[in-house]
N, C-alpha and C positions, 0 to 999 in steps of 0.2 A: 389686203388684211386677211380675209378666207386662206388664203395660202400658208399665211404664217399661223393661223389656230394650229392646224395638224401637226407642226414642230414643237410648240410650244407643248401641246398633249404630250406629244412622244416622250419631249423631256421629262415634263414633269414624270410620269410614268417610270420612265429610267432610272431616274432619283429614289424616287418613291421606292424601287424595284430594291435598288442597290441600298438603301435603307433599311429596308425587311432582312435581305443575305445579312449584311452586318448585324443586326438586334438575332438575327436566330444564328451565326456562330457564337454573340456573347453567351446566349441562352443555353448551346451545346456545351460551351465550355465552362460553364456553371455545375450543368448537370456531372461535367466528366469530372470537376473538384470533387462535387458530392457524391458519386461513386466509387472514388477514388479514396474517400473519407480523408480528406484533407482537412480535418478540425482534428482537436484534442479532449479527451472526456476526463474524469477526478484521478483515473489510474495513473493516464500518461503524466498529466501534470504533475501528480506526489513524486513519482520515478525522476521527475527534472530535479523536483527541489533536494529531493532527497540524495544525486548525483551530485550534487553543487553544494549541499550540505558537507557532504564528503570532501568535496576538493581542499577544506580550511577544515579538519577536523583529523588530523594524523593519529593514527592507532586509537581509534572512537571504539566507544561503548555502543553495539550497534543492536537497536533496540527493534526487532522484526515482527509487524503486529498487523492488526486489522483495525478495524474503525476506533475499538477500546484504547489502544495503544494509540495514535494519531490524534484523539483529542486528550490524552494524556498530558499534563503540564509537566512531561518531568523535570529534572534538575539539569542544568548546562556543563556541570561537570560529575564526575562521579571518581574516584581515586586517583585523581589525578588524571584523566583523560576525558576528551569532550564528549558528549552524550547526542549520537544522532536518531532522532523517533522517526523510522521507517516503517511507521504504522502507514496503512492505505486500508482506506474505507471500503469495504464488501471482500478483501481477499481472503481467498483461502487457503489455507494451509500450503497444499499444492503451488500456489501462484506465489505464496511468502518463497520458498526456495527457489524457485526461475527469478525473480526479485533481486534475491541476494547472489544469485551468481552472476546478475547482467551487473549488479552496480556496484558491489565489491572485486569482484575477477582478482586481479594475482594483488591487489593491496591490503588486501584480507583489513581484518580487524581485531582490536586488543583483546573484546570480549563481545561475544554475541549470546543477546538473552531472546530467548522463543516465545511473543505473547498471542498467540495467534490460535484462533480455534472457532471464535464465536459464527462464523460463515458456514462451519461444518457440524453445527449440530444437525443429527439425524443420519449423516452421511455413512454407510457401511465401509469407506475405508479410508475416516478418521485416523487410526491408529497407522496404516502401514502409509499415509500419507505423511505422517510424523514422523515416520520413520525413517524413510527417505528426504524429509527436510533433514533431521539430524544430519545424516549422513553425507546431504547437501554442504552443509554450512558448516559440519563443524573443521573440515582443514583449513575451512578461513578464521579462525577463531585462534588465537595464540593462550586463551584460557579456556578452563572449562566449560560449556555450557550453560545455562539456564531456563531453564521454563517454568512459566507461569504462567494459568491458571487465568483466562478472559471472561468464562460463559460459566454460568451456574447449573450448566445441565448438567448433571449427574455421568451419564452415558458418556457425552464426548469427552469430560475428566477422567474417565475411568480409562476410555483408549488413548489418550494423549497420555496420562500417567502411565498405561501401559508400557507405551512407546518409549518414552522416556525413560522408563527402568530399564527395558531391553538394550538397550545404547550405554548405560551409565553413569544418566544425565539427572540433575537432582529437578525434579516435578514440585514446585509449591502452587499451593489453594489458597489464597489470600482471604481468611472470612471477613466477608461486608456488612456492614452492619445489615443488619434485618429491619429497616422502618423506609418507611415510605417515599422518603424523598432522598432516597441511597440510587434508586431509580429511572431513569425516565420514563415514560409510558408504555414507551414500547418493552416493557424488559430485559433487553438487549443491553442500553448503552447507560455509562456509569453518570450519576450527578456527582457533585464535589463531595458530598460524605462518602460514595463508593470511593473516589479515587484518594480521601483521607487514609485509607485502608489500603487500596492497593499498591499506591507508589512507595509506601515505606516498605511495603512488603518485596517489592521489586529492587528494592534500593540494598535492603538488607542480605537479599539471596544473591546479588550482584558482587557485596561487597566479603562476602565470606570467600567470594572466587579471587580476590585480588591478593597480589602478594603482602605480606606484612613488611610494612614502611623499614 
């Protein structure tokens, strides 16, 4: 019986051995997922729906926005064409134009409206960032531009409107109401009386771009 302890150890040990290699390749290969950033964050996800949005939505009103535009309720059609909200939460100006060229490319769109700006208040190059979205987006666009007006800062409307004259492009300011619960907390993002205000406004500077029936 003495004889046979020592094999018995041994196995066990071997087991044991080959049990720890195994649990630390799953553990490596965990780590090399998470390195590798093999998950998805709010941007990638918007970018899917918003691709797939597109695939059932032929010559769409393509509405290019930040967090303002994304919780936007807009309308499912607008002159006759389907209405896709390619708003994404935290983008910038900058990142709306790489946006619209990865998920538009050669299918362009009927009409492309510009809501985007609230991410770049403060930023010193607000204006030629706009400028270069225009100039992005608008050979996909089969109508005129549009831009509207996301942030009540003074400053980043003044170089978004800038921008947007320079180009050709007509700039609306939608006024919101002034009371208190037009707001969320943070100042930033619109409650339902703001977007009372804003989506007619959008709908309107949309619809002067369309041809007459």
């Amino acid at each position: 019986m003495r004889e046979v302890i020592p094999w018995i150890v041994a196995a066990a040990c071997t087991i044991a051995a080959g049990a720890s290699l195994s649990e630390i390749h799953r553990l490596k290969g965990r780590i090399g997922d998470l390195t590798r950033h093999e998950f998805h964050d709010h941007k990638d996800v918007r970018e899917y729906m918003i691709d797939a949005a597109l695939t059932d939505a032929p010559e769409p009103i393509f509405v290019l926005g930040d967090s303002v535009t994304e919780m936007a309720p807009l309308p499912r059609q607008m002159c006759g064409h389907p209405v896709v909200n390619a708003g994404v939460g935290g983008q910038t100006i900058y990142e709306a134009g790489q946006l619209a060229s990865r998920v538009l490319g050669e299918r362009g769109a009927f009409l492309i409206a510009l809501a985007v700006g609230a991410n770049d208040v403060g930023s010193p190059s607000a204006q030629s960032d706009f400028t270069t979205l225009i100039d992005v987006v608008k050979p996909l666009s089969k109508r005129p531009l549009v831009a509207l007006a996301v942030t009540s800062d003074v400053a980043t409307n003044r170089a978004i409107a800038a921008a947007a004259a320079g180009r050709g492009v007509g700039f609306v300011a939608p006024q919101l109401p002034a009371t208190a619960d037009s707001m969320m907390p943070d100042g930033v993002h619109y409650r339902a009386a703001a977007y009372n205000s804003w989506i007619p406004a959008l709908e309107d500077a949309i619809t002067k771009m369309c041809p007459a029936p």
